[in-house]
C-alpha positions in Angstrom: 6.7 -22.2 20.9 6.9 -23.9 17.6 7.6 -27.7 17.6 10.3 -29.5 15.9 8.5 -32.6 14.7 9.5 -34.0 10.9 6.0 -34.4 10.0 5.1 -31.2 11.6 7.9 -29.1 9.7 6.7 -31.2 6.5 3.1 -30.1 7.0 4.6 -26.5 7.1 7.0 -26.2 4.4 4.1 -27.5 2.1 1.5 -24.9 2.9 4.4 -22.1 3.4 5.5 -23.0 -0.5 2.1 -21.4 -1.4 1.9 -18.4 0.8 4.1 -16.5 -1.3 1.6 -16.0 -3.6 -0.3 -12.4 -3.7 1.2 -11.8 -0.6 2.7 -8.2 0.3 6.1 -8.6 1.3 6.9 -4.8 2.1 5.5 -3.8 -0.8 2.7 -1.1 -1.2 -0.8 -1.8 -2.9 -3.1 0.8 -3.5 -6.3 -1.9 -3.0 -6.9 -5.0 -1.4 -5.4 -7.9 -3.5 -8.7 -9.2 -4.5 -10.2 -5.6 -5.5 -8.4 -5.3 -9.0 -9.7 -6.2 -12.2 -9.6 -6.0 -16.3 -12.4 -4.3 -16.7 -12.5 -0.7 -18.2 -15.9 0.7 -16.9 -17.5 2.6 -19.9 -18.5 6.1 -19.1 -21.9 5.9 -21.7 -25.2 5.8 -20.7 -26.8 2.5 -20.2 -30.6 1.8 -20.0 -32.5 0.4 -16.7 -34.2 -2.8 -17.5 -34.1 -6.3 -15.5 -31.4 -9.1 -15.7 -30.8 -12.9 -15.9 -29.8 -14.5 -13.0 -30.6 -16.7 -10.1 -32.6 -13.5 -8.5 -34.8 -11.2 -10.1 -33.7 -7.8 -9.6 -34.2 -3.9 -11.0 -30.8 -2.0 -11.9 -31.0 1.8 -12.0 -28.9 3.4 -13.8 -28.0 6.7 -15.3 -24.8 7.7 -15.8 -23.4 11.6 -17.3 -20.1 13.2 -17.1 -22.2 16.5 -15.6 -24.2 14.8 -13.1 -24.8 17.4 -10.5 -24.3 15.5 -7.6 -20.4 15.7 -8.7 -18.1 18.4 -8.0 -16.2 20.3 -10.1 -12.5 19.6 -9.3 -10.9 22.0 -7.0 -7.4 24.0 -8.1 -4.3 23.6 -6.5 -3.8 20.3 -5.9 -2.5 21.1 -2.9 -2.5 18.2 -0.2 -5.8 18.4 1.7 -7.8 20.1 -0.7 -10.8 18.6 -2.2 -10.7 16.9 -5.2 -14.6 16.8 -5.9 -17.7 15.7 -3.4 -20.9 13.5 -4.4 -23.6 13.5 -2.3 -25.0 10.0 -1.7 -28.2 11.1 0.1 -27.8 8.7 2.8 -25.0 7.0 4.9 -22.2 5.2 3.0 -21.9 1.7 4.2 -18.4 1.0 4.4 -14.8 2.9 2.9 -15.0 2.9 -1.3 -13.2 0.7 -3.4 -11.4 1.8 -6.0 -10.5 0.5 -9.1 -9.8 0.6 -12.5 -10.4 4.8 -12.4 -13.6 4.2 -11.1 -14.8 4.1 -7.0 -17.9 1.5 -5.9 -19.4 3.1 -2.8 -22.8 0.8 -0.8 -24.9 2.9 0.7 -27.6 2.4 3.7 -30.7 2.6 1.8 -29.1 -0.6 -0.4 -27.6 1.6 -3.4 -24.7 0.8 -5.2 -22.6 3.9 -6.9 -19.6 3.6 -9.6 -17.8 7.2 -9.4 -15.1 8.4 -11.9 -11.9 8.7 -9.9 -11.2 12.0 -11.3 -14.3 14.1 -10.6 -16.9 12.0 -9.2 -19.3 12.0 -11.7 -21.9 9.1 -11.9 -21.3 6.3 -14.3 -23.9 4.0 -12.5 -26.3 3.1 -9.5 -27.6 -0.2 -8.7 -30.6 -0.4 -6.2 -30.4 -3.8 -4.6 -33.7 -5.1 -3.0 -31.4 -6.9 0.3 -32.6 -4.5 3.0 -29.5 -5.0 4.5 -28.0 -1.4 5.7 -24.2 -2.6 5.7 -23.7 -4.0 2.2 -19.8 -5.2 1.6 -18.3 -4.9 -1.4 -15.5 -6.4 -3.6 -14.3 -6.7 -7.3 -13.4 -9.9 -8.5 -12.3 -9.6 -12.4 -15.0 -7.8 -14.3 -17.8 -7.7 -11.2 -18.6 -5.9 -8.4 -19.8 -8.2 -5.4 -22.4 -7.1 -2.6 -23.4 -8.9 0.1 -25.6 -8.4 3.1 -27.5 -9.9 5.7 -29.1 -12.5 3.8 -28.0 -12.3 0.3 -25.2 -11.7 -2.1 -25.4 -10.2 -5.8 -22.8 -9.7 -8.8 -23.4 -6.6 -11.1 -21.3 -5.8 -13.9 -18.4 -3.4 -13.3 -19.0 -1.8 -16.8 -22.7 -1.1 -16.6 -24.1 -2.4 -13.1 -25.9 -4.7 -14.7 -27.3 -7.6 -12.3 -25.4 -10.7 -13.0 -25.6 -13.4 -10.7 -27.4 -13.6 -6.9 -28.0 -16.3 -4.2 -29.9 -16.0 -0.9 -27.3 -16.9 1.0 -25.5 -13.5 2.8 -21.9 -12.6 4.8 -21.6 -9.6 7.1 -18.2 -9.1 5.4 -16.8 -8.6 2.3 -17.4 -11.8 0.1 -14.3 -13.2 -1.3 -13.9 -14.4 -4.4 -11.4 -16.5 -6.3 -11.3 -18.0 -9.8 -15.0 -17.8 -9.9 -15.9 -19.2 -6.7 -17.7 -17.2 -3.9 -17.1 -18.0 -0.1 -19.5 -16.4 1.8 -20.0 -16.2 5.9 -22.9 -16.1 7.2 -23.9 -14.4 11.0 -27.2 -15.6 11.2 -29.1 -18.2 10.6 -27.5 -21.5 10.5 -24.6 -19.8 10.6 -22.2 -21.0 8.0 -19.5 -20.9 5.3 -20.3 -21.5 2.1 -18.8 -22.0 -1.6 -20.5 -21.1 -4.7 -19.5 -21.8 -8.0 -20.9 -18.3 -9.9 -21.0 -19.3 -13.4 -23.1 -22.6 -12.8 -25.1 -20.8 -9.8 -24.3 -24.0 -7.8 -23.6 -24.5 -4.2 -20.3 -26.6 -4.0 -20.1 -27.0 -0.2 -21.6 -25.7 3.3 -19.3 -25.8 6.5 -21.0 -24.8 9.4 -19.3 -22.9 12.3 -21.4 -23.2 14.7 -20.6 -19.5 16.0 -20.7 -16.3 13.9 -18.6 -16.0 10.9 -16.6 -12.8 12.4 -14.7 -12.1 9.2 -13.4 -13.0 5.4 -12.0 -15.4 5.4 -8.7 -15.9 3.8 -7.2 -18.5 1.0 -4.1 -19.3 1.0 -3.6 -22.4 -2.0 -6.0 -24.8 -1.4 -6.8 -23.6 1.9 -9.1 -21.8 3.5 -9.1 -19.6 6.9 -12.1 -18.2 8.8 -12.7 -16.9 12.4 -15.8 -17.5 13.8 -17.2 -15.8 17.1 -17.9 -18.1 20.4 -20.2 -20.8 20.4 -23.5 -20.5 22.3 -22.4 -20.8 26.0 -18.6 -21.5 25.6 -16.3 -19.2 26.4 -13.5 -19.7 23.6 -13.9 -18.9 20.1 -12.4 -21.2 16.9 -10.1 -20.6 13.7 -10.7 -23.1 11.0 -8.6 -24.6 8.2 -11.0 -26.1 5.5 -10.2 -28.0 2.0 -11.2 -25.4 -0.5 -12.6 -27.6 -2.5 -14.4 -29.9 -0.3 -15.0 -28.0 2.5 -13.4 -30.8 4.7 -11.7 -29.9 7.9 -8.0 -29.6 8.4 -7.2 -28.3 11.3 -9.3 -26.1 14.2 -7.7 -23.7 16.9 -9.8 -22.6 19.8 -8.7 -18.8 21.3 -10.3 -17.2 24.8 -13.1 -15.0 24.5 -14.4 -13.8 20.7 -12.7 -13.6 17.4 -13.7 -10.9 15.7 -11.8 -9.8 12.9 -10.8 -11.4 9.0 -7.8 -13.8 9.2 -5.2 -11.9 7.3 -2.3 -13.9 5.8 1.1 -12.2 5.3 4.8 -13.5 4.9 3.9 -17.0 6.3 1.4 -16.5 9.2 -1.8 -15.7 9.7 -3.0 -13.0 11.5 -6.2 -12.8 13.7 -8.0 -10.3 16.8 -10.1 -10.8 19.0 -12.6 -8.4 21.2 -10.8 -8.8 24.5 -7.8 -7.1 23.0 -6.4 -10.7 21.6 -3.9 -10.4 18.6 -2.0 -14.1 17.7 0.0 -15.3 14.4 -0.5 -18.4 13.9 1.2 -21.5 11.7 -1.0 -22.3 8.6 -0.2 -25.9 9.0 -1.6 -26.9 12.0 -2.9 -24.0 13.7 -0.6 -23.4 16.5 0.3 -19.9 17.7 3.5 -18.2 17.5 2.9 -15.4 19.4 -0.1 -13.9 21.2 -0.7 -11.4 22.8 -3.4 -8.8 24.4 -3.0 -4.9 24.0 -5.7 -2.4 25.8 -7.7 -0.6 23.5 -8.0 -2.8 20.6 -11.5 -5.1 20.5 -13.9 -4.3 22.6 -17.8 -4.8 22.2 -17.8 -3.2 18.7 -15.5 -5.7 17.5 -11.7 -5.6 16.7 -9.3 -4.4 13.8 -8.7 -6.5 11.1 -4.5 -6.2 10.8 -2.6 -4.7 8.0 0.6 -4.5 6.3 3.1 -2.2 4.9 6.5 -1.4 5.6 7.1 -4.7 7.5 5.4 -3.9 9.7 1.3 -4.7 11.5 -1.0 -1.9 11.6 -3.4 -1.9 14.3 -6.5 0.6 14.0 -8.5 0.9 16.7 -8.8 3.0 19.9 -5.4 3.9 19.5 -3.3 3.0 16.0 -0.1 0.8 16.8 2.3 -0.6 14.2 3.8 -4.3 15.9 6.9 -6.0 15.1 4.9 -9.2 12.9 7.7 -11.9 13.6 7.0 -11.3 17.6 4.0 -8.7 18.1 6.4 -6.1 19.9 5.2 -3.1 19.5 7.5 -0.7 17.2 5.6 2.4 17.7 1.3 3.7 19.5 0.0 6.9 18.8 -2.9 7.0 21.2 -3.5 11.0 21.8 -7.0 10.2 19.7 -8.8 7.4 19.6 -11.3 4.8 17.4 -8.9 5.0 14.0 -10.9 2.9 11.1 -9.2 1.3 8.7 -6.3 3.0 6.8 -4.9 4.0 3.8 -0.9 3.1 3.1 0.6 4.2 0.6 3.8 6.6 -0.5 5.6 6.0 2.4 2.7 7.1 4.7 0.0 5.9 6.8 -3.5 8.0 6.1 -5.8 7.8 9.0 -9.1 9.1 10.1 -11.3 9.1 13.2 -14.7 7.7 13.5 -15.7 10.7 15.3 -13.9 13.5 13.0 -13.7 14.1 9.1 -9.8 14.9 9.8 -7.3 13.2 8.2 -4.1 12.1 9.6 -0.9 11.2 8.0 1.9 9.0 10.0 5.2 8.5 9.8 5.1 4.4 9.2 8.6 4.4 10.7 8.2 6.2 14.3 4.7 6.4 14.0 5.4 10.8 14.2 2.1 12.5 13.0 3.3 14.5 9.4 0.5 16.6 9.1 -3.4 16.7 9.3 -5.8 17.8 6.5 -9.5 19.0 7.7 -12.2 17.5 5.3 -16.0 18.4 5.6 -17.0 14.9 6.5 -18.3 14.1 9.7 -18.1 10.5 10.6 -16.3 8.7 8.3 -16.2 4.8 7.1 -13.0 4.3 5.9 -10.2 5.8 3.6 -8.9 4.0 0.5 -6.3 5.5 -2.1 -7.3 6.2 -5.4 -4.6 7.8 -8.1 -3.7 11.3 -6.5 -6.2 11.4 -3.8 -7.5 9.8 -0.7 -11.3 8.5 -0.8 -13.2 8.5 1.5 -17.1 8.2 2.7 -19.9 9.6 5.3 -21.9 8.5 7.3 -23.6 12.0 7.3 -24.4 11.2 3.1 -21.5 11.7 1.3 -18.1 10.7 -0.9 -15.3 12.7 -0.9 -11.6 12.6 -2.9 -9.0 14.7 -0.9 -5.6 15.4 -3.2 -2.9 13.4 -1.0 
């Protein structure tokens, strides 16, 4: 239960006057809110050559309209059919991004792609030298942003050009805001840290102690992050840092391991854990609203990190569940399949694949009633994300795919 406190409700109202900003509120986004851009990638063909920055790197690239990894579009458009296929060779990392008409897919032998939306074809590859075999990915403005194990890089959305890099790395997707770079590390010293990109300075180091387990989240001039449990302790903490600083605010502690992003939406925070945990929490101090534990969401793997559409919180996991986010109740479970990665909502419908299965299923968001199922060659995918007219998605078995939705 929430208190009633003056200076508590104070504390609130201030950090709740900026949560309104970027936030869904039962709107539908076709990206993450971080993943847009300005940029216009060019289609020509740009020359391989080193670049300036804080790492010394090689970008490949070659980039033609008839590269014959891409597929010629398929006729009808019909819902289900594929759009076109490119062969990446090797496992993709994690589900594409997609924006500005192009997709960014990571790839386990450390390539970067830039696909045109509309039939695949290469406009880029960047070969990174991390050696990290699950890069994460995000645009911010006119770059792409990669990070694994140990470091982080910038290329150019336009020409995947090398731009900025620091040896410091995040397990997840770096986020990056108004050219700063907050980036959680899992090993080593085991830390969050700031960069400023254009200066290739390090503003600030935090360290967690435990794991980073996720992004982390900022919310005005405040930032969120999960970390796992500490070595030999048994509960797990949520931070509130000073963007700026890197100063503590606040810390929560939670039983067993957190494991997923801190997700804000409509004045909470959102956060799960790998014994099943799902809480919202107050921004302003750190104090749970509700919590709750479901079966079949966390486990050794790791847990979901929530989503939003349709008012309502999307859990993908070993079963997919849409909760009530004002009091966790759940609305609606489909659990006749199991191990659901991260969807795709969009259209007034909830795309959805298995790890296990290239088959896509669409949801009613509503009652959760399966609409229809489209079978895709892919084998084990990573992760659907919309695109304009189709649904993207990525292999583990070596390959991209856009499926007319």
């Amino acid at each position: 239960m929430r208190g009633d406190g003056t200076d508590r409700s104070m504390a609130r109202r201030a950090v709740l006057a900026t949560l309104g900003v970027g936030l869904t509120t039962g709107c539908l986004q076709l990206q993450d809110p971080d993943e847009g851009g300005t940029a216009d990638p060019s289609t020509e063909r740009v020359t391989a050559g080193s670049t300036p920055g804080s790492t010394t790197r090689q970008t490949s690239t070659a980039t033609s309209e008839s590269s014959p990894a891409a597929r010629t579009p398929l006729e009808p458009q019909a819902p289900g059919n594929i759009r076109w296929r490119y062969e990446t060779r090797t496992a993709v990392a994690e589900r594409p991004v997609v924006a500005d008409r192009t997709v960014y897919v990571t790839t386990k032998d450390d390539r970067v792609l830039a696909l045109a939306t509309d039939t695949g074809a290469e406009r880029w590859t960047y070969e990174t030298k991390m050696e990290s075999e699950n890069l994460r990915h995000a645009v911010a403005g006119d770059r792409l942003f990669v990070a694994g194990s140990f470091a982080t890089e910038a290329v150019g959305r336009g020409n995947g050009r090398l731009s900025w890099g620091t040896a410091s790395g995040a397990k997840y997707k770096p986020l990056v805001r108004d050219g700063v770079a907050y980036l959680g590390s899992s090993t080593g010293a085991r830390t969050l840290r700031a960069f400023d990109v254009a200066a290739d300075e390090l503003l600030w180091s935090f360290t967690t102690g435990g794991s980073v387990r996720g992004r982390p989240a900022l919310v005005g001039g405040t930032l969120f992050v999960s970390a796992g449990a500490h070595d030999g302790e048994e509960t797990a903490p949520m931070y509130a840092l000073d963007a700026e600083t890197g100063d503590l605010q606040w810390k929560r502690t939670f039983d067993g391991t957190l494991s997923s992003s801190v997700v804000p939406f409509e004045g909470l925070l959102y956060v799960t854990g790998e014994n099943g945990t799902i809480a919202a929490v107050d921004p302003a101090d750190g104090s749970v609203v509700w919590q709750r534990t479901i079966d079949g969401v966390g486990g050794a793997a790791g847990a979901p990190d929530p989503q939003f559409a349709h008012g309502r919180l999307y859990l993908p996991d070993r079963s997919l569940r849409a909760l009530d986010p004002t009091t966790g109740e759940t609305l609606w479970a489909y659990t006749e399949r199991s191990w659901f990665n991260r969807l795709a909502i969009v259209d007034g419908a909830v795309y959805a694949t298995r790890y296990d299965g290239g088959t896509i299923h669409v949801f009613d968001p509503a009652t959760g009633d399966e609409r229809a199922t489209f079978e895709t060659p892919l084998q084990e995918p990573t992760g659907l994300t919309v695109g304009p007219e189709t649904v993207v998605c990525g292999d583990r078995a070596g390959a991209v795919a856009a499926i007319w939705r």
